[in-house]
Backbone as ProteinMPNN parsed JSONL, in Angstrom:
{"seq_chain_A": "XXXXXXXXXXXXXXXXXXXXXXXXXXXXXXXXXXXXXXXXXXXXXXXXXXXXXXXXXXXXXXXXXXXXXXXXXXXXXXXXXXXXXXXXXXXXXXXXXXXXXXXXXXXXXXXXXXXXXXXXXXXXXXXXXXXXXXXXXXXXXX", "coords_chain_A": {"N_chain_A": [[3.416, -143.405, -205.918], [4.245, -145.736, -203.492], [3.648, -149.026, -203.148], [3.97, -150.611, -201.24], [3.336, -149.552, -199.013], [1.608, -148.234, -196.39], [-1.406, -146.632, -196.794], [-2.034, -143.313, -195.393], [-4.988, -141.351, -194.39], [-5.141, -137.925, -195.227], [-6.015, -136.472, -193.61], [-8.276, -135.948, -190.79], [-8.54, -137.44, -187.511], [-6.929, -139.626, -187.98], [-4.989, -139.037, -189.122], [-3.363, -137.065, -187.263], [-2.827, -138.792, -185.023], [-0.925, -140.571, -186.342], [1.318, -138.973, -186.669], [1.487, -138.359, -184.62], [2.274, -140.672, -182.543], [4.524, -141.583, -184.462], [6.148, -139.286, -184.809], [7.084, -139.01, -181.692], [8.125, -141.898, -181.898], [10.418, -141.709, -183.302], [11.535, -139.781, -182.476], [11.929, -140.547, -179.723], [13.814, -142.971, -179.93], [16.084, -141.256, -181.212], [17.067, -140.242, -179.389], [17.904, -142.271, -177.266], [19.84, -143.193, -178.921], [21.248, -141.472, -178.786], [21.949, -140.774, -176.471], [23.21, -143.087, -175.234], [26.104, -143.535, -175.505], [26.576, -142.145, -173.455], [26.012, -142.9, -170.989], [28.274, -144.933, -169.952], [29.599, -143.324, -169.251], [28.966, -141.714, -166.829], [28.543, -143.14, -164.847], [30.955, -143.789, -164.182], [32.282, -141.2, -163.95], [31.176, -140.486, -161.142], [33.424, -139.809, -158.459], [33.263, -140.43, -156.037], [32.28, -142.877, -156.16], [34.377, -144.252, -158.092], [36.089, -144.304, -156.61], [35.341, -145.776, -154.366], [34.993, -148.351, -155.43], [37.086, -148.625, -157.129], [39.57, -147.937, -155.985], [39.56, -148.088, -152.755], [39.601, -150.94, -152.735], [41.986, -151.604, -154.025], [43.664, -150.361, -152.253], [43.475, -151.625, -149.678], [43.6, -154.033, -150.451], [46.418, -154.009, -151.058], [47.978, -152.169, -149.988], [47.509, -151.715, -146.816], [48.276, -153.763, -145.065], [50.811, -153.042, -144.134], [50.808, -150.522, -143.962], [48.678, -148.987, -142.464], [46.034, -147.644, -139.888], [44.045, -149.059, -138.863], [45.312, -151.609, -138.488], [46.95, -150.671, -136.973], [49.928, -150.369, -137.436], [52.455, -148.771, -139.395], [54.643, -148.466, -141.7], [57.681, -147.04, -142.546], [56.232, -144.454, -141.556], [54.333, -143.643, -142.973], [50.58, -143.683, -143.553], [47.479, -145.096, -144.649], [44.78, -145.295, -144.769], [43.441, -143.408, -144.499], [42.51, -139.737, -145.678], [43.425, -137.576, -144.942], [46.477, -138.414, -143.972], [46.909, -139.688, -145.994], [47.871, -137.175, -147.678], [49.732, -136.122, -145.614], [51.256, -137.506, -145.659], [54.558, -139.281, -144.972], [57.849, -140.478, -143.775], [58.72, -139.842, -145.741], [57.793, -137.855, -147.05], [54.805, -136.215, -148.416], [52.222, -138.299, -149.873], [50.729, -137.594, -152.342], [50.115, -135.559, -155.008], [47.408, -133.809, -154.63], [45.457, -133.839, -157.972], [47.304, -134.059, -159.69], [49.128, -136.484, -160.847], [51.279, -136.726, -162.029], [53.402, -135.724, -160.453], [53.364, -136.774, -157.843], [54.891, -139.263, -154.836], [53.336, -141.525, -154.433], [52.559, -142.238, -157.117], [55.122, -142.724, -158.262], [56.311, -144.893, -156.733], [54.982, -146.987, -156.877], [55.009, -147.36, -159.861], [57.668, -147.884, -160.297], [59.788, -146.864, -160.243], [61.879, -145.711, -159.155], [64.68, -147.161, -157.188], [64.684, -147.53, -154.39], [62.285, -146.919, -153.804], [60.272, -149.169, -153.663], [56.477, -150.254, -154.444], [53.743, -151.936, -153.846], [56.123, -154.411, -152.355], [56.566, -156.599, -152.379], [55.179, -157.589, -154.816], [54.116, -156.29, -158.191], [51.658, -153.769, -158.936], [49.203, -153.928, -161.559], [49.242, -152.664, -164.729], [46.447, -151.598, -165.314], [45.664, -150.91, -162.433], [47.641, -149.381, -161.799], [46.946, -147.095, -163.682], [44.188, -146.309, -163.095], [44.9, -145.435, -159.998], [46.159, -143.464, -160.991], [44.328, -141.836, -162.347], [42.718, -140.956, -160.227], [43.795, -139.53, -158.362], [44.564, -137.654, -160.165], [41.962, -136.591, -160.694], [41.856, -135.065, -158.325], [41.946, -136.81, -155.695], [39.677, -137.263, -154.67]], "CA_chain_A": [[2.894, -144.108, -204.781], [4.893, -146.958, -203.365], [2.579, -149.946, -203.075], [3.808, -151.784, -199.855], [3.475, -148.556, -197.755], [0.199, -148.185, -195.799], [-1.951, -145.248, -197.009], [-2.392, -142.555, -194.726], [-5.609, -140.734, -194.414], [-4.548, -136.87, -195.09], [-7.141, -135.253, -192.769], [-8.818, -136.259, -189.503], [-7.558, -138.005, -185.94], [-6.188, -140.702, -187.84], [-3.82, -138.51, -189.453], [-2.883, -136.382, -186.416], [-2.447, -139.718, -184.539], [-0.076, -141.279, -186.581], [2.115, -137.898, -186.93], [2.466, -138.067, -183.653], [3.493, -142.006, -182.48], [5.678, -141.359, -185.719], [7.504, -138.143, -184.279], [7.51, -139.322, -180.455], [9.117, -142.79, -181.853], [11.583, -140.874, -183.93], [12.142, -138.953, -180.857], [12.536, -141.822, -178.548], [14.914, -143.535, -180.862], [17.011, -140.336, -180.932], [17.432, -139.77, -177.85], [18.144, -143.485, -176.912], [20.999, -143.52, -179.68], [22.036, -140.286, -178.764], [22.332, -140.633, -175.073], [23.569, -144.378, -175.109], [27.378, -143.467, -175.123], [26.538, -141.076, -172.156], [25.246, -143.809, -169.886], [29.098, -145.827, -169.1], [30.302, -141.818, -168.674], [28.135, -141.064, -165.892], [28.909, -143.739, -163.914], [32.839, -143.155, -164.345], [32.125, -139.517, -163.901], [31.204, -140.223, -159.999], [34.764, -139.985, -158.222], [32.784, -141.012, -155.005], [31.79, -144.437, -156.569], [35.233, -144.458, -158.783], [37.276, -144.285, -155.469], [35.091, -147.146, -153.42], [35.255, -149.637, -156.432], [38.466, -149.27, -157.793], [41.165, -147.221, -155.143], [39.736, -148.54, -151.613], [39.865, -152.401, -152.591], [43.33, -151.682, -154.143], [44.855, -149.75, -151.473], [43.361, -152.672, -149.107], [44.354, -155.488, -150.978], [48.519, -154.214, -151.66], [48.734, -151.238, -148.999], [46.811, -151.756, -145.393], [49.115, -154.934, -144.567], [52.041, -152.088, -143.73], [50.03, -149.036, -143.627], [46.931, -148.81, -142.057], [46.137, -146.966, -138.426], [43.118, -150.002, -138.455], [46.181, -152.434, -138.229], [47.846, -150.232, -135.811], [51.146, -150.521, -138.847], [52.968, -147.467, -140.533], [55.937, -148.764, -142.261], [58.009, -145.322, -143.167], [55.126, -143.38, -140.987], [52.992, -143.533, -143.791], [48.908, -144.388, -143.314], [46.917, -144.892, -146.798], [43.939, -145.608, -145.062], [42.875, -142.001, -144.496], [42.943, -139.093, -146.871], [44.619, -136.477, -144.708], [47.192, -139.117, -143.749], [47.67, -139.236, -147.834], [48.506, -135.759, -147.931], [50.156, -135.243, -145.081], [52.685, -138.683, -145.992], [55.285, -140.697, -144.051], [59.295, -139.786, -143.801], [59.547, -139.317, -147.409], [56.894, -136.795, -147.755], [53.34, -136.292, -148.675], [52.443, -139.235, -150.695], [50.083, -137.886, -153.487], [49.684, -134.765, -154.455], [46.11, -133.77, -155.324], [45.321, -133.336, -159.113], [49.342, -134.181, -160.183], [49.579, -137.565, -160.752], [52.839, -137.313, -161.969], [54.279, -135.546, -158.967], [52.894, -137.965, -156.416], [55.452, -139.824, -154.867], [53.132, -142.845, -154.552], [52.74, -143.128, -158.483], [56.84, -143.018, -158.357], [56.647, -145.754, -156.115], [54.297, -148.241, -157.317], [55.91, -148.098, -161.04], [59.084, -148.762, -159.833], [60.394, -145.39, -160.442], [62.78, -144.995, -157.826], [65.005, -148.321, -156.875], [64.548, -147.788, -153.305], [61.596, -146.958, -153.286], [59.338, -149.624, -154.885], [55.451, -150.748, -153.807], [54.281, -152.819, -152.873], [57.39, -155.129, -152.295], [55.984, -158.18, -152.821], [54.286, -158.238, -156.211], [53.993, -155.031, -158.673], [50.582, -153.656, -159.47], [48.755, -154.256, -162.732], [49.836, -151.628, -165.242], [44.997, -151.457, -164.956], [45.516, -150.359, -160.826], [48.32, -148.063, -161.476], [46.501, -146.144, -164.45], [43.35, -146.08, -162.143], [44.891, -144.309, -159.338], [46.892, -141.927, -161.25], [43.313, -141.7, -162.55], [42.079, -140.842, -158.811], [45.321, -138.736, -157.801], [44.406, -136.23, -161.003], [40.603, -136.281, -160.219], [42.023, -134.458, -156.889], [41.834, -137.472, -154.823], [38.515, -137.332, -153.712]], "C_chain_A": [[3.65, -145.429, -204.646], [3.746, -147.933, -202.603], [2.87, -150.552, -201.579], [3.905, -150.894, -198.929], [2.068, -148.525, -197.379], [-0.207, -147.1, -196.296], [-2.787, -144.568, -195.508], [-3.75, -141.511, -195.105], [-4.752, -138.985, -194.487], [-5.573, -136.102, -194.066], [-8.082, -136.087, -191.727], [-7.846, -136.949, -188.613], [-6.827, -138.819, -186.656], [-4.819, -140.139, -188.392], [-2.956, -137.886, -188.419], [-2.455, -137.276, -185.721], [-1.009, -140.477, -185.172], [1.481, -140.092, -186.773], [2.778, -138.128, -185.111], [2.799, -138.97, -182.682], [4.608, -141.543, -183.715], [6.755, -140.439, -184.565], [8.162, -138.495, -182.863], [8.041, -140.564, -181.111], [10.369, -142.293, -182.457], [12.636, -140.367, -182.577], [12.963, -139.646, -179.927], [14.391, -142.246, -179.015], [16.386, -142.541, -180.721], [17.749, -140.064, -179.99], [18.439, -141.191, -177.21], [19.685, -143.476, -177.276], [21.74, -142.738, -179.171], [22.679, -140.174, -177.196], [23.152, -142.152, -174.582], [25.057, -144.22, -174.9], [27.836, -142.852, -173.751], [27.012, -142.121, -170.565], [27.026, -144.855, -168.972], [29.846, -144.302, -168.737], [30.041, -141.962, -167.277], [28.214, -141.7, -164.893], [30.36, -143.941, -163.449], [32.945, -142.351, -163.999], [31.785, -139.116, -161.919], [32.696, -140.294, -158.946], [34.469, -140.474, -157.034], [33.063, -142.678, -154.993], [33.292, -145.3, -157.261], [36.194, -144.958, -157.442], [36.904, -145.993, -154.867], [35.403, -148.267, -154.107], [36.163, -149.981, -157.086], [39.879, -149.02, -156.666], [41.053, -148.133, -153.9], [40.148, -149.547, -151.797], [41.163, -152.641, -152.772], [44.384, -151.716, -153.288], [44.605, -151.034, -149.722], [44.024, -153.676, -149.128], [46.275, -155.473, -150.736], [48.658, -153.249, -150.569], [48.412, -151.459, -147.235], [47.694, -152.48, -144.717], [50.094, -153.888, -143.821], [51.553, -150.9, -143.339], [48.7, -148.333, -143.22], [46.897, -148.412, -140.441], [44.858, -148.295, -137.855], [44.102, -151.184, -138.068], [47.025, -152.341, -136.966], [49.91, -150.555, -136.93], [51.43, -149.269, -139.396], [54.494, -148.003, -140.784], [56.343, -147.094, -142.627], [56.981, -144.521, -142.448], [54.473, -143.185, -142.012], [51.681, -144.691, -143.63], [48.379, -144.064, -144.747], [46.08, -144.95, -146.318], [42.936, -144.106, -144.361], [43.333, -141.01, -145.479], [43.988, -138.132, -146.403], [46.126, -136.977, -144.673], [47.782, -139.641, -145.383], [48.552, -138.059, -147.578], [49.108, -135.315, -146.708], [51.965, -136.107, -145.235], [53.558, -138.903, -144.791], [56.394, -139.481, -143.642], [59.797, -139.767, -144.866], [58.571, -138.213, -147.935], [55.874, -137.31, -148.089], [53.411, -137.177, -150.058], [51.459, -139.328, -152.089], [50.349, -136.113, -153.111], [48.171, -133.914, -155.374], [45.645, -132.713, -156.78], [46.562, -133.263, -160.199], [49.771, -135.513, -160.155], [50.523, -138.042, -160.908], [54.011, -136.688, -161.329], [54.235, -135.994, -157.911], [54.142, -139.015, -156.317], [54.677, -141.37, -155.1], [53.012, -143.452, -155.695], [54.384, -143.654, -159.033], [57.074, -144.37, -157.701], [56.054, -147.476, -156.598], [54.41, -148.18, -159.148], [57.199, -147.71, -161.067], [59.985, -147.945, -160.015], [61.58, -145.114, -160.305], [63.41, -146.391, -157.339], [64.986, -148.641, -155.396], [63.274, -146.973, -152.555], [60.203, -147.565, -154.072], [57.859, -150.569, -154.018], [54.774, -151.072, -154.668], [55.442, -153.526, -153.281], [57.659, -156.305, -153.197], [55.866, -158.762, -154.503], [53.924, -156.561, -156.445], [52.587, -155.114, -159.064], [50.749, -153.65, -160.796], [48.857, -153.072, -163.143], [48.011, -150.603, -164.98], [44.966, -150.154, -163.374], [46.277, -149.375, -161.02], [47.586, -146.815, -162.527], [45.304, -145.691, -163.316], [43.882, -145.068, -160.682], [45.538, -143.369, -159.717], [45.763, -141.435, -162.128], [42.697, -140.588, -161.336], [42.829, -139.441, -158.279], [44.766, -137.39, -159.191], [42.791, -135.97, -160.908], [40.391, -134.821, -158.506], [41.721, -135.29, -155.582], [40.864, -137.386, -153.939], [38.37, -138.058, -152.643]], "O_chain_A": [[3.695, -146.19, -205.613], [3.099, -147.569, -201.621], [1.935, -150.921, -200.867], [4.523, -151.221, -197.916], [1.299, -148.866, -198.278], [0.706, -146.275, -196.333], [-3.697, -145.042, -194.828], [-3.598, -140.837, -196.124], [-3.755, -138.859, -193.775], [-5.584, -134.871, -194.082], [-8.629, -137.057, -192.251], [-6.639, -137.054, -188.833], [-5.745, -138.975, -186.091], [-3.734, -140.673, -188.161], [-1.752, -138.095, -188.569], [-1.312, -136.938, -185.414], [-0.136, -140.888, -184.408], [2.591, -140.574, -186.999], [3.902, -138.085, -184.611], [3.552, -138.533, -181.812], [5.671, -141.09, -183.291], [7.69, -140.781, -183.842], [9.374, -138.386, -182.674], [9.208, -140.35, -180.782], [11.413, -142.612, -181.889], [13.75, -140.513, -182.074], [14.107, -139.494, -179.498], [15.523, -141.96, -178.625], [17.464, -142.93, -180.271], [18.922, -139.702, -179.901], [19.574, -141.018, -176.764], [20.598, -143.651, -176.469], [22.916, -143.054, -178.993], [23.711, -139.578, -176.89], [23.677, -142.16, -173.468], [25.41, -144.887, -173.927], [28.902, -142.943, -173.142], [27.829, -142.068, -169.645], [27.007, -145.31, -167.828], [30.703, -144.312, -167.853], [30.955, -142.347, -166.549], [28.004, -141.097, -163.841], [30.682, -144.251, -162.302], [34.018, -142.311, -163.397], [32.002, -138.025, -161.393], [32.856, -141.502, -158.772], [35.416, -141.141, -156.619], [33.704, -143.418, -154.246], [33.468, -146.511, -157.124], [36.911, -145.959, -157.469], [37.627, -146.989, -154.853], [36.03, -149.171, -153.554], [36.355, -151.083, -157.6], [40.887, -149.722, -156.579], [41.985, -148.906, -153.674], [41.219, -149.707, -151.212], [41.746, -153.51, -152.123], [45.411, -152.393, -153.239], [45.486, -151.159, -148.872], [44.782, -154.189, -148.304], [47.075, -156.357, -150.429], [49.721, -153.483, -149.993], [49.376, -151.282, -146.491], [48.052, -151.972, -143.654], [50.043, -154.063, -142.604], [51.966, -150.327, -142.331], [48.012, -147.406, -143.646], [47.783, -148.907, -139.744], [44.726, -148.499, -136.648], [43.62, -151.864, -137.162], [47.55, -153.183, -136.237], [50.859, -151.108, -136.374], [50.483, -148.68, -139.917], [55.377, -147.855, -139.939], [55.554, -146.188, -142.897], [56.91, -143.481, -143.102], [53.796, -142.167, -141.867], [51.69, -145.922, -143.594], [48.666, -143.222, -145.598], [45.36, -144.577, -147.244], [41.823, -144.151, -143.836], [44.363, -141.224, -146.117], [45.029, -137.835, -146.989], [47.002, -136.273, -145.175], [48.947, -139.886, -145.696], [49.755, -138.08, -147.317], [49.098, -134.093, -146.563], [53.121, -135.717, -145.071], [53.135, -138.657, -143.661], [56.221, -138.297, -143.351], [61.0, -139.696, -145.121], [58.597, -137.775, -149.085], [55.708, -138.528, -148.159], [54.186, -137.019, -151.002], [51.275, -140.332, -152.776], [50.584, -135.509, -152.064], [48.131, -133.58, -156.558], [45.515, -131.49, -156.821], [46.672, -132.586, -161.221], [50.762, -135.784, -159.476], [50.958, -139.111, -160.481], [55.201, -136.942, -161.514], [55.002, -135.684, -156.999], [54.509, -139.607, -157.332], [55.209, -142.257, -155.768], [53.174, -144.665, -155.827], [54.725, -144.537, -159.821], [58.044, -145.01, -158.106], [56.557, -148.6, -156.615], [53.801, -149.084, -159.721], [57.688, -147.168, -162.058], [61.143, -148.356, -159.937], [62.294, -144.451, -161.056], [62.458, -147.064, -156.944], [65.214, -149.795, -155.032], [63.165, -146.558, -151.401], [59.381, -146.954, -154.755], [58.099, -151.4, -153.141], [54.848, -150.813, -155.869], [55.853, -153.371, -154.431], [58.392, -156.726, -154.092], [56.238, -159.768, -155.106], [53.605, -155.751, -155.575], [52.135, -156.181, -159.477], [51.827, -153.476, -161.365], [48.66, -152.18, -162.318], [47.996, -149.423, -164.629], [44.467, -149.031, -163.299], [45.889, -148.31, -160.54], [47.683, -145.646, -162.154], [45.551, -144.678, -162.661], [43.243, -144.057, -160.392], [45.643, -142.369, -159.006], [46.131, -140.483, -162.815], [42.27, -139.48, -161.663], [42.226, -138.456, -157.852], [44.673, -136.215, -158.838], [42.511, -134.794, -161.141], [39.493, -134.156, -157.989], [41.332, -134.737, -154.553], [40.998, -137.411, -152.716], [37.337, -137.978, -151.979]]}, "name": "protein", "num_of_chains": 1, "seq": "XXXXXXXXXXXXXXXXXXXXXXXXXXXXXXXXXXXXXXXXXXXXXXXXXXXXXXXXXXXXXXXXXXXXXXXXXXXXXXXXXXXXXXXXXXXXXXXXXXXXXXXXXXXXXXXXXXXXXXXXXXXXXXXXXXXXXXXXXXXXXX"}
């Protein structure tokens, strides 16, 4: 008998009671621990939510300026700010191609791939933005 443990009645409610807070906290606990790595998945795992929060602001921020049909702008006849207008691309061809991130011309383009053909112009994306859409681009470009 270990002295600093509470003694349990072996027989009536108080026993059946404590069996079973005991097992449901066990339980809880389990579950908690067990599902806790799940929880930054699942929100990664939406390609809906992945696209609005990481691709649109991107392709806003470094592509729209030149390529956007909201600008009334197509540098090269390419539009980024529609999807078909992805896949259907400029005068160098369709500019992703869905689920192939490393046959997409636009991942060729935005790491610097190709010497004449490098995007944006200005200022190179963060090695972060380019993993992210060749993230997006093998998701099948939702």
């Amino acid at each position: 008998m270990i002295p600093c443990l509470p003694q349990i009645p072996w027989s009536g409610p108080q026993r059946f009671l404590h069996r079973l807070v005991s097992e449901r906290f066990r339980l809880g606990f389990g579950l908690l621990f067990l599902l806790q790595p799940l929880q930054g998945w699942g929100a990664g795992a939406d390609p809906e939510n992945f696209f609005e929060t990481k691709i649109r602001p991107l392709l806003s921020q470094a592509c729209y300026d030149c390529h956007s049909k909201s600008r009334k702008k197509s540098k090269g006849g390419l539009f980024l700010d529609r999807r078909e207008s992805l896949l259907i691309g400029g005068e160098s061809g369709p500019s992703l191609v869905p689920g192939k991130a490393d046959q997409s011309l636009m991942i060729r383009a935005v790491r610097y791939q190709d010497p004449d053909l490098q995007m944006p112009p200005d200022q190179p994306l963060s090695e972060q933005q380019i993993v992210d859409l060749e993230q997006w681009i093998d998701q099948g470009a939702p």
